[in-house]
N, C-alpha and C positions, 0 to 999 in steps of 0.2 A: 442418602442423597447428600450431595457435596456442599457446603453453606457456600462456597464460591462461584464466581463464573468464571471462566479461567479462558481465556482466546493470545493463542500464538499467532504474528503476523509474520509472514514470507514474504521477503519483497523476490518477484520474479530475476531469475539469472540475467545474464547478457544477452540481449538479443543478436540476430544477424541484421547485421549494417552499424556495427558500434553504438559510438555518445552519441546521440542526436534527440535534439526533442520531440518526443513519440509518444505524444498522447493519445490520438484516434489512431496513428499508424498503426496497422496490425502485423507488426513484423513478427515471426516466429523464434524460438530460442535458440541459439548457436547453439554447436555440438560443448561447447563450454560452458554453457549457459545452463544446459541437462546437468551436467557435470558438476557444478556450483551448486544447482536445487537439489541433487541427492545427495550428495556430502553435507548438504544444510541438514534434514531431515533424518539422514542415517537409516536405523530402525526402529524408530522411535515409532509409539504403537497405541500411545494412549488418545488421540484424539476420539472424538465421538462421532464426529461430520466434519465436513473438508468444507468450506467456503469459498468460491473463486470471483472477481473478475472476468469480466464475459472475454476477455481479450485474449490472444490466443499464446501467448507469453507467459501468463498465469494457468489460463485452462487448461491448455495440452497438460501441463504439471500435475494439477488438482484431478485432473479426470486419471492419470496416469497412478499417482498414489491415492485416491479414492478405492480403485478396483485393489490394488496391490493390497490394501486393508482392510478392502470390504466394508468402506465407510459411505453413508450417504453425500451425494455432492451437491451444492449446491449454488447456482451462479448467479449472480447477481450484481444488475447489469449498474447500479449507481455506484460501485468499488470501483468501476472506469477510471482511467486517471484524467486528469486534468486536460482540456483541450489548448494547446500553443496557436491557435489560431495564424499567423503569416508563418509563423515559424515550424510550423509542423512540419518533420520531413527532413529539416535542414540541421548539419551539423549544429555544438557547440561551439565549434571554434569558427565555420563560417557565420554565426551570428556575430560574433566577437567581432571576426573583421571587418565585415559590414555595416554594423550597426551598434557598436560600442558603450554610447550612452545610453539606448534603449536599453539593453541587456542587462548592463549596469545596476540604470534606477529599479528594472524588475527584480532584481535580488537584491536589493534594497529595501525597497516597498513595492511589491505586487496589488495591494490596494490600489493605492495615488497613482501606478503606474502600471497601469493592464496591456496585455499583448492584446494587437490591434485584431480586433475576430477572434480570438479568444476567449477560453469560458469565462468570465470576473471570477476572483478568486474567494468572493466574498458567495457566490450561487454554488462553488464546488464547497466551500465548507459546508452551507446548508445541507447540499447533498448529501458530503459523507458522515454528516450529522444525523440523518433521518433513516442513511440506511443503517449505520451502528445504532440505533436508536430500535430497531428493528431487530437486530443481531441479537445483541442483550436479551431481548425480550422473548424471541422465539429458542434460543437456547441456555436460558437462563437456569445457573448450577450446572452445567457441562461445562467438558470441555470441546474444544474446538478450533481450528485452523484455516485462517482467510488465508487468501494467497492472493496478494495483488501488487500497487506499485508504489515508487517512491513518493509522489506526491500527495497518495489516499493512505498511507501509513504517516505519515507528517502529518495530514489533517489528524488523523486521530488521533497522534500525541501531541496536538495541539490543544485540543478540548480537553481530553484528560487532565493537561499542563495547566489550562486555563492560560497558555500564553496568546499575546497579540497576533494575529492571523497575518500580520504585515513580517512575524519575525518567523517566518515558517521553516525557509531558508536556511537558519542558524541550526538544525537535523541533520545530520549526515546519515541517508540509508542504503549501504552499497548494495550491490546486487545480492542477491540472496541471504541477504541481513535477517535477523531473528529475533521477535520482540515479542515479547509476554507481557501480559496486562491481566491483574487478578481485580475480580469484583467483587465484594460480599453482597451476599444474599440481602442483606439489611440495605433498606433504600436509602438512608440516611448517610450511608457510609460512603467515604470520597474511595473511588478507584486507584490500585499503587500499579505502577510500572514496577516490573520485578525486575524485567533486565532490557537492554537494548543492544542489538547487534551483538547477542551473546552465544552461548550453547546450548542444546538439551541436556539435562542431566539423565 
């Protein structure tokens, strides 16, 4: 048995209808968006279980390399990404024109400054706090593969970081970006980020 845990994070490809903020939107993945997630992945063969996001961006993926592997799937529904409350739906760049200093202060400080109907960013961290809290623990010493989104991969190398949940923003995770995070077995032991937005070997 492995002393490590070992969990690779997929952020899902490009969806159809480009940039826009798409937290509850269930847009599905453009034909480049497929194209990006299997070029991420290759044939790389070692995971133990596939992990998803209920959203259909991540899942069609996860369910689609699940079977191609013959790995158990597993979905799960608090990996959701963030909800943009007025903004959901609506471009980047029509937020930008419209409403400038909101957008602004939110990639600033998303604390001090929450999208109006929006999830608080302080209730998504606890989220993705409890469901990797959960992750850990039910496949603890495997390995394994979530596949979710920009926002629930930044909370997690938020808390691993132990940075301030206001500087989240300061992450770049492009579309089908690729992150590895190793844990010892030993409870004592702080978890390393091995790579970010890197390759399989």
């Amino acid at each position: 048995m492995s002393d490590f845990t070992i969990v690779d994070l997929l952020r899902h490809g490009e969806p159809e209808g480009g940039q826009m903020f798409r937290g509850a939107v269930d847009d599905p993945l453009s034909p480049v968006g497929w194209e990006q997630m299997r070029a991420a992945v290759g044939d790389y063969r070692d995971w133990e279980a596939i992990i998803s996001s209920p959203l259909i961006r991540c899942a069609a993926f996860a369910r689609e390399l699940a079977e191609r592997l013959d790995r158990p799937l597993d979905i799960v529904d608090d990996f959701s990404e963030i909800s943009f409350g007025v903004w959901e739906g609506r471009s980047v760049a029509d937020v930008h024109a419209t409403d400038p200093l909101a957008i602004a202060q939110f990639w600033r400080d998303p604390v001090a400054h929450p999208i109006p109907g929006g999830e608080p960013v302080e209730v998504f961290d606890r989220r993705i706090s409890r469901a990797w809290d959960e992750l850990t623990r039910r496949y603890h010493r495997r390995h394994v593969l979530l596949v979710a989104h920009g926002g629930t991969i930044r909370m997690i190398l938020r808390q691993l970081l132990d940075m301030p949940v206001r500087r989240i923003w300061r992450i770049e995770v492009p579309f089908a970006a690729l992150t590895r995070i190793r844990r010892h077995c030993d409870p004592a032991a702080d978890p390393h980020l091995v790579f970010h937005n890197g390759r399989l070997a």
